[in-house]
MDTraj code that builds the backbone (N, CA, C; nanometers):
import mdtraj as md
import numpy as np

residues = "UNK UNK UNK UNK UNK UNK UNK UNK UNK UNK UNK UNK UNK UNK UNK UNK UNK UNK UNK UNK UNK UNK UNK UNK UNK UNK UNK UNK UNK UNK UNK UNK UNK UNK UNK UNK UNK UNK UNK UNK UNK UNK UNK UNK UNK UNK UNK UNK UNK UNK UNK UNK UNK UNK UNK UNK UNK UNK UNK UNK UNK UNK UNK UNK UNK UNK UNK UNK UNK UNK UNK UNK UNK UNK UNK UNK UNK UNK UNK UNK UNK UNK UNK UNK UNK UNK UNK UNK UNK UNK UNK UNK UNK UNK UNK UNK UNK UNK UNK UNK UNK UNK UNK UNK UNK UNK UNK UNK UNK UNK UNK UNK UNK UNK UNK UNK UNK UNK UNK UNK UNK UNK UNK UNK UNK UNK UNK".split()
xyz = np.array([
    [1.8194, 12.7095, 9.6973],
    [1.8234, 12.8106, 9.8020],
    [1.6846, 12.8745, 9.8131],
    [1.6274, 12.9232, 9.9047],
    [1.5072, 12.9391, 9.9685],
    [1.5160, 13.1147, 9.9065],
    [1.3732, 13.1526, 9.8895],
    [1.3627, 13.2507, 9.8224],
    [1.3765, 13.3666, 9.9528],
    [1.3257, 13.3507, 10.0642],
    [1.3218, 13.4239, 10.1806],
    [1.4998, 13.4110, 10.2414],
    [1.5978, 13.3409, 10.2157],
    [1.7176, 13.3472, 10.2541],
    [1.7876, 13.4638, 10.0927],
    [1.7330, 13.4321, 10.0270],
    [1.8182, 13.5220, 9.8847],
    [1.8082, 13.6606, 9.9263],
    [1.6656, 13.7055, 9.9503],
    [1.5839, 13.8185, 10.0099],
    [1.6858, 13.8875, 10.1158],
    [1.7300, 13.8301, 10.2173],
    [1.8010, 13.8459, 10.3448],
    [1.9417, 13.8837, 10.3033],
    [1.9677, 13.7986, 10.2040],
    [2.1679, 13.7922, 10.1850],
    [2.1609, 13.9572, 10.0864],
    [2.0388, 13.9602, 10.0102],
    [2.0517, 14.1188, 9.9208],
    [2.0609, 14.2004, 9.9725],
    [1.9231, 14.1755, 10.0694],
    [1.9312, 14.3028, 10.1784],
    [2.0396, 14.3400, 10.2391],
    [2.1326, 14.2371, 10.3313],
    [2.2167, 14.2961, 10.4289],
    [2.3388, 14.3116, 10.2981],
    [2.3411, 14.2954, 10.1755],
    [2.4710, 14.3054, 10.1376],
    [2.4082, 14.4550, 10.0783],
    [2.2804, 14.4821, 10.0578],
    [2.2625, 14.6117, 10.0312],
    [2.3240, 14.7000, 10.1302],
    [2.2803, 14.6472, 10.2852],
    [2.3013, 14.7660, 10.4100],
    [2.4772, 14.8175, 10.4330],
    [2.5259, 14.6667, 10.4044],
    [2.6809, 14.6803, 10.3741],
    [2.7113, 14.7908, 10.2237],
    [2.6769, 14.7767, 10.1638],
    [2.7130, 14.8764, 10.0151],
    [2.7038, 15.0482, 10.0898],
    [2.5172, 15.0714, 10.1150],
    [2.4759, 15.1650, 10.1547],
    [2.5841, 15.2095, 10.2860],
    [2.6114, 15.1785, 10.3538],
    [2.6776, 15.1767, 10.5277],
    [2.8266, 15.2312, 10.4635],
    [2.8946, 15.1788, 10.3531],
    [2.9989, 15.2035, 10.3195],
    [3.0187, 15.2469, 10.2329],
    [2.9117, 15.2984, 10.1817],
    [2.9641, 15.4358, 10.0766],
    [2.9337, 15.5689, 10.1452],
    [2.8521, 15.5585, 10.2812],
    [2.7899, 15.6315, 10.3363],
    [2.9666, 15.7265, 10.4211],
    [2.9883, 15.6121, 10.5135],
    [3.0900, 15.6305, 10.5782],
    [3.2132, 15.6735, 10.5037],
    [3.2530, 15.5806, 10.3766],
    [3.3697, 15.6940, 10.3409],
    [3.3640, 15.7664, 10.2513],
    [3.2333, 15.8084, 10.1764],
    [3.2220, 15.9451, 10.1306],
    [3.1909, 16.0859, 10.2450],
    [3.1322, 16.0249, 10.3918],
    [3.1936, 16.1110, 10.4947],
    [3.2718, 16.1751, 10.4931],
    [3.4098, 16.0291, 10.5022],
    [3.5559, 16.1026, 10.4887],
    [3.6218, 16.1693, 10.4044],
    [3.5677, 16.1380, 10.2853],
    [3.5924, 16.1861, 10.1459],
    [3.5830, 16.3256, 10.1480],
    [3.4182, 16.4187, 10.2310],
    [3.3351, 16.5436, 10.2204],
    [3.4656, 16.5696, 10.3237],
    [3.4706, 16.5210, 10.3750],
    [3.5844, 16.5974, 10.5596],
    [3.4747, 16.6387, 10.6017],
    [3.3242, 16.6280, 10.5778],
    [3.2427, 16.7236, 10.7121],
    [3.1075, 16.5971, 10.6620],
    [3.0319, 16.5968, 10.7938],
    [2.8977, 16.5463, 10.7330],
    [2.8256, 16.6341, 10.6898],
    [2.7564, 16.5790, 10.5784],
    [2.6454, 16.6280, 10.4762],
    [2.5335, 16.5224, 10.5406],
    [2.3967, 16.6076, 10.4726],
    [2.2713, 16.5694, 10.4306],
    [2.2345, 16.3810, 10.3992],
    [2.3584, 16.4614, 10.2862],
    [2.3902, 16.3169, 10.2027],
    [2.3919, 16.1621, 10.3083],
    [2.5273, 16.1902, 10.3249],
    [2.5510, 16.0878, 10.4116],
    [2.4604, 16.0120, 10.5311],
    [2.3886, 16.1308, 10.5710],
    [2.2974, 16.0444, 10.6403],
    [2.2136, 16.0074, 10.6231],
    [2.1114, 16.0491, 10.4618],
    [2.0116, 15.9488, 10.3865],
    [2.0868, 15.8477, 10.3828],
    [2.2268, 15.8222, 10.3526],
    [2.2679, 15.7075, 10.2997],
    [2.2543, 15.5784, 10.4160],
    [2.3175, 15.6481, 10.5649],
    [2.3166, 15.5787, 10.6610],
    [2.1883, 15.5328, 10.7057],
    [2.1220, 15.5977, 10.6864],
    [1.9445, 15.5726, 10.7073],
    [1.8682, 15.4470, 10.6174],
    [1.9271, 15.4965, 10.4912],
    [1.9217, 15.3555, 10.3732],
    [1.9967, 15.2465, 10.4424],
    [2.1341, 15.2129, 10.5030],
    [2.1961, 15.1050, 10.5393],
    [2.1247, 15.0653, 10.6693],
    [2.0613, 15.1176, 10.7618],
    [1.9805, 15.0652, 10.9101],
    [1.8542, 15.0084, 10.7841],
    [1.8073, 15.0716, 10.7186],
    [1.6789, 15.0348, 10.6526],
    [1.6556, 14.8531, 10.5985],
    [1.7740, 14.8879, 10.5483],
    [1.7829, 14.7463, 10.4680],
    [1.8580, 14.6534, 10.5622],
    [1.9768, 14.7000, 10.6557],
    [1.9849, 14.5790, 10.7884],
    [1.8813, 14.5274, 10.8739],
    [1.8350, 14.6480, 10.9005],
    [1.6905, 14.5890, 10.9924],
    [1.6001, 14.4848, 10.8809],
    [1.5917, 14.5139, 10.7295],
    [1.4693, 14.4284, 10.6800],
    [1.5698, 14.3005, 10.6503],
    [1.6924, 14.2956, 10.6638],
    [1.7625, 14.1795, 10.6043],
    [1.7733, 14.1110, 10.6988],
    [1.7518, 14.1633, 10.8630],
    [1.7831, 14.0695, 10.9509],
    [1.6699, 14.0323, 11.0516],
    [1.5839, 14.1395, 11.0089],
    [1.4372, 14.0280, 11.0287],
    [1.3909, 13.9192, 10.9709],
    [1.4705, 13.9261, 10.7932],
    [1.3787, 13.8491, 10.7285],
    [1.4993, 13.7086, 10.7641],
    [1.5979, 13.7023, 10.8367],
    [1.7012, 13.5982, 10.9185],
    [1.6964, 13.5859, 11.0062],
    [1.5835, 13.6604, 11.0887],
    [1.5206, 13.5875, 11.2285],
    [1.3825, 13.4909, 11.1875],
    [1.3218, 13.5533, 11.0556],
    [1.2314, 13.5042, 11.0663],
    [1.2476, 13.3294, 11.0043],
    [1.3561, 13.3140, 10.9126],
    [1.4152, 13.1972, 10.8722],
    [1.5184, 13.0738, 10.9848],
    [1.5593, 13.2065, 11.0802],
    [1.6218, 13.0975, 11.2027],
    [1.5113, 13.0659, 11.2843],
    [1.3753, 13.1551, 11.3394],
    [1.3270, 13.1045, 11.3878],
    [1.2253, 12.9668, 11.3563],
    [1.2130, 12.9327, 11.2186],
    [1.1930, 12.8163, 11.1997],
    [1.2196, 12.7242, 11.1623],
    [1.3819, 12.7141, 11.1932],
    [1.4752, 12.6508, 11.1659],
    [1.4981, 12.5667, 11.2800],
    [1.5744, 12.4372, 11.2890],
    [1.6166, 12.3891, 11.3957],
    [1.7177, 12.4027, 11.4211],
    [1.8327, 12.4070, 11.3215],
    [1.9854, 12.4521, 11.3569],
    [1.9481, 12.5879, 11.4613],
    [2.1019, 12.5786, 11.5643],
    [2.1216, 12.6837, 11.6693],
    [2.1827, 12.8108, 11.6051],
    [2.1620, 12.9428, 11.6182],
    [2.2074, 13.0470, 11.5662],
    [2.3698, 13.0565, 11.6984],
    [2.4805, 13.0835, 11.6938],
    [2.5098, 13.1283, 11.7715],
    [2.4869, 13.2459, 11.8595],
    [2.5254, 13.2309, 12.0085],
    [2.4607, 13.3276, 12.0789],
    [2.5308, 13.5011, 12.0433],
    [2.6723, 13.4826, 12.0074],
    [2.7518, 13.5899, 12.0065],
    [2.6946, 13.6446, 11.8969],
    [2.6864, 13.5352, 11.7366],
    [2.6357, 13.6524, 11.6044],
    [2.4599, 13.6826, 11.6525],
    [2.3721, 13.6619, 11.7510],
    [2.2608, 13.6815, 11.7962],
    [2.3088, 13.8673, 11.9014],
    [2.4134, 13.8383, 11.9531],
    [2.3963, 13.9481, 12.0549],
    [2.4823, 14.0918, 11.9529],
    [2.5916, 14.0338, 11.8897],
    [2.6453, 14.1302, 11.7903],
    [2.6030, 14.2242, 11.6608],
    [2.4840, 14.1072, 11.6499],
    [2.3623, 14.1642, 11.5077],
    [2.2809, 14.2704, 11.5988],
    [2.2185, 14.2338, 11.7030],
    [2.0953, 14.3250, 11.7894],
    [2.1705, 14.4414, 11.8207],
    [2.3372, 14.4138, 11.9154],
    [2.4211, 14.5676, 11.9225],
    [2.4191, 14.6304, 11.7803],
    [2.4583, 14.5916, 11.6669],
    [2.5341, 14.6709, 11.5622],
    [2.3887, 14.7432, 11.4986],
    [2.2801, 14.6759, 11.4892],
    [2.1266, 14.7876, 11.4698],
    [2.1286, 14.8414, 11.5675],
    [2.1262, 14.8661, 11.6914],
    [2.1136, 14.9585, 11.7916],
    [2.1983, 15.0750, 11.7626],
    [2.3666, 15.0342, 11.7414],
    [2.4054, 15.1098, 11.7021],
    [2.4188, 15.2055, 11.5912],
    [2.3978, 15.1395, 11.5093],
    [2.3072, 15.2186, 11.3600],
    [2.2547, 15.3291, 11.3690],
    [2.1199, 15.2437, 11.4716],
    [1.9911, 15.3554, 11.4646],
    [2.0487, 15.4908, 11.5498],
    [2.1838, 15.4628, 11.6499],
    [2.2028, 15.5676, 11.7646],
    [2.2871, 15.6449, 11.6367],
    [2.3943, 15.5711, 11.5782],
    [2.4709, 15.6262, 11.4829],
    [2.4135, 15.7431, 11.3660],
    [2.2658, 15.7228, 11.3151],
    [2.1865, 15.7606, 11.2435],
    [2.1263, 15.8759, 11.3248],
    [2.0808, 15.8749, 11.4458],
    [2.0329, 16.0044, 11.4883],
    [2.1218, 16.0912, 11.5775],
    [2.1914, 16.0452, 11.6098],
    [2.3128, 16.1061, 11.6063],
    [2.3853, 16.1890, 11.5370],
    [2.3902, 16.1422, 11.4013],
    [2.4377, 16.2485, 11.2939],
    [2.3400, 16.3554, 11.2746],
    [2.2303, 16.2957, 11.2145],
    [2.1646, 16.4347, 11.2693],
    [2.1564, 16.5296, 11.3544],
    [2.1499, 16.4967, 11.4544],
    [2.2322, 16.5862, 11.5625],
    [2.3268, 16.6765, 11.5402],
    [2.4186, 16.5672, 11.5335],
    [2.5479, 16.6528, 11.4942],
    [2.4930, 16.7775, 11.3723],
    [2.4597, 16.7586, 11.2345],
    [2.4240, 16.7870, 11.1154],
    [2.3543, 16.9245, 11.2220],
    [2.2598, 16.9350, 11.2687],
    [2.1988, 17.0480, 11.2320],
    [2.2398, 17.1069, 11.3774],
    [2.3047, 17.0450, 11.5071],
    [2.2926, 17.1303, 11.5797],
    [2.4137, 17.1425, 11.6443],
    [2.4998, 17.0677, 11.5881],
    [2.6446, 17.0471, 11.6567],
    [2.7104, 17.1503, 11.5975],
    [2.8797, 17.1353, 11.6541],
    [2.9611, 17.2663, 11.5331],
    [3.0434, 17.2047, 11.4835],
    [3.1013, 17.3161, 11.3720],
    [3.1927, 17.2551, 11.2546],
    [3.2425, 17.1421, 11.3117],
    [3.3313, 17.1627, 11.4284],
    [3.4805, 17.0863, 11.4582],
    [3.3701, 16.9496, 11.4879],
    [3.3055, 16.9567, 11.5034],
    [3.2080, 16.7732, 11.5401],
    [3.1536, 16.7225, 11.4150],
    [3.1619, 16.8192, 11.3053],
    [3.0997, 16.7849, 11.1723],
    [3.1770, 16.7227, 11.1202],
    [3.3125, 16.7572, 11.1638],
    [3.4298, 16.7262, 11.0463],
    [3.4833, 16.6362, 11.1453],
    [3.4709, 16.5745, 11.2559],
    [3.5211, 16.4976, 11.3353],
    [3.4561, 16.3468, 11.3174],
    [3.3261, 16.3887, 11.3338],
    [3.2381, 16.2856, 11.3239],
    [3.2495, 16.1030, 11.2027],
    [3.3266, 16.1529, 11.1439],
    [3.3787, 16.0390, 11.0341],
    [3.4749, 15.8989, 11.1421],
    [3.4921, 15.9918, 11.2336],
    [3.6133, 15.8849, 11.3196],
    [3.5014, 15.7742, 11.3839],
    [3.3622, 15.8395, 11.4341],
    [3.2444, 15.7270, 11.5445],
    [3.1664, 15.6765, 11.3686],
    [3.1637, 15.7426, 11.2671],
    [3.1014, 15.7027, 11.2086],
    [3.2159, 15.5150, 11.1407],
    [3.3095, 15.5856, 11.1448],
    [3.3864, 15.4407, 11.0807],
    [3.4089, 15.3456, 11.2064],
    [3.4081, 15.3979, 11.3304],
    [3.3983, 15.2762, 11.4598],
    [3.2546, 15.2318, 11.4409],
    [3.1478, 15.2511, 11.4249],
    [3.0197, 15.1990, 11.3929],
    [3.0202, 15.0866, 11.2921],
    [3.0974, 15.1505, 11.1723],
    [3.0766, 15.0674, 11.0374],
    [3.1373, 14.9412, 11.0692],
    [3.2844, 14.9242, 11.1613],
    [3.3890, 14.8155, 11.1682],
    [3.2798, 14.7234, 11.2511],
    [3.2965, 14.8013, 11.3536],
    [3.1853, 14.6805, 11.4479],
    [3.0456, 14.6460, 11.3886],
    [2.9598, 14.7255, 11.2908],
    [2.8706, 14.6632, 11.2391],
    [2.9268, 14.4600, 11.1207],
    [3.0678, 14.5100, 11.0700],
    [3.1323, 14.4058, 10.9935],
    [3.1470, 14.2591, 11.0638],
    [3.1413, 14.2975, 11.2295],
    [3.1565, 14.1447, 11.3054],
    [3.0156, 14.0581, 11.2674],
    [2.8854, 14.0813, 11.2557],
    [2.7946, 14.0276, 11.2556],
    [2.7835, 13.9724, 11.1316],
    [2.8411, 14.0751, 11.0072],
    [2.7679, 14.0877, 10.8958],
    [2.8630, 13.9659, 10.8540],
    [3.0343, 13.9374, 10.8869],
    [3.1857, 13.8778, 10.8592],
    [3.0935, 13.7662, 10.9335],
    [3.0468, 13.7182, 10.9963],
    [2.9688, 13.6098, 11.0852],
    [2.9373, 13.5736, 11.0143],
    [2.8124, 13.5934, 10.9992],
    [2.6998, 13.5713, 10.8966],
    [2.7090, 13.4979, 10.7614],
    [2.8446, 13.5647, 10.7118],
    [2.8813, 13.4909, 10.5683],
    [2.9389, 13.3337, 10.6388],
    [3.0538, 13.3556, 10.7146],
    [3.1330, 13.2687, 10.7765],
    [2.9729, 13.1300, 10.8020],
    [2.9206, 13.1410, 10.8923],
    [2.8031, 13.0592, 10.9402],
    [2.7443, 13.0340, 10.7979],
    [2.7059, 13.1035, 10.7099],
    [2.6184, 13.0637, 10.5966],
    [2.7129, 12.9320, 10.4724],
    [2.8481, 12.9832, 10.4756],
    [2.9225, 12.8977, 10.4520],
    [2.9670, 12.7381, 10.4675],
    [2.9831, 12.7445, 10.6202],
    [2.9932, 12.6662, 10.6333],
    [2.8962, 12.5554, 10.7188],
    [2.8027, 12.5927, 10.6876],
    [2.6771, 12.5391, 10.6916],
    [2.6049, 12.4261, 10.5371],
])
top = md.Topology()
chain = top.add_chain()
for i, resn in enumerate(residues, 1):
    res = top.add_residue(resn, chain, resSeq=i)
    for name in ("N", "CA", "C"):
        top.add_atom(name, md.element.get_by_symbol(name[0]), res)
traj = md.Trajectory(xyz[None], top)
């Protein structure tokens, strides 16, 4: 196995760890904290470097990436990064009832981030 694919599978299984301890110790607090959104900030950190360093391995690859885990990976960092400043938002300028609400968009983020990441293994597999 290629040292630049090992690199990629740590990373995004890091962003998955980080992303989901992030999200349900959310739910755990009942309100967002501080916390939680270093954590979420750590999980965009390490998706974005895990899935550059899997563009940079598909792009010199000849096998076809599918188009859907191509358009589902680019949404679920977009959404991250909106998810990530967003909370902040919320965190310093929103009120209680959005603090303590906020766990519901934070776990719709996390599920739909899982289609790319549930891909990804699936394709690496059976490959």
């Amino acid at each position: 196995m290629n040292i630049k694919l090992i690199a990629a599978i740590i990373t995004i299984s890091m962003a998955l760890v980080f992303y989901t301890i992030g999200v349900f110790s959310e739910r755990k607090a009942g309100s967002l904290k501080l916390k939680q959104i270093l954590i979420f900030g750590l999980g965009l950190v390490f998706d974005t470097t895990g899935t550059t360093i899997m563009s940079s391995i598909a792009s010199s690859s000849t096998a076809a990436t599918p188009e859907l885990h191509l358009v589902t990976g680019v949404a679920a960092i977009a959404l991250m990064a909106f998810h990530f400043l967003w909370a902040a938002y919320v965190l310093w300028l929103g009120s209680s009832k959005s603090k303590t609400n906020f766990h519901k968009f934070s776990l719709m983020v996390w599920i739909f981030w899982l289609i790319p990441y549930v891909a990804g293994l699936v394709m690496g597999m059976t490959s």
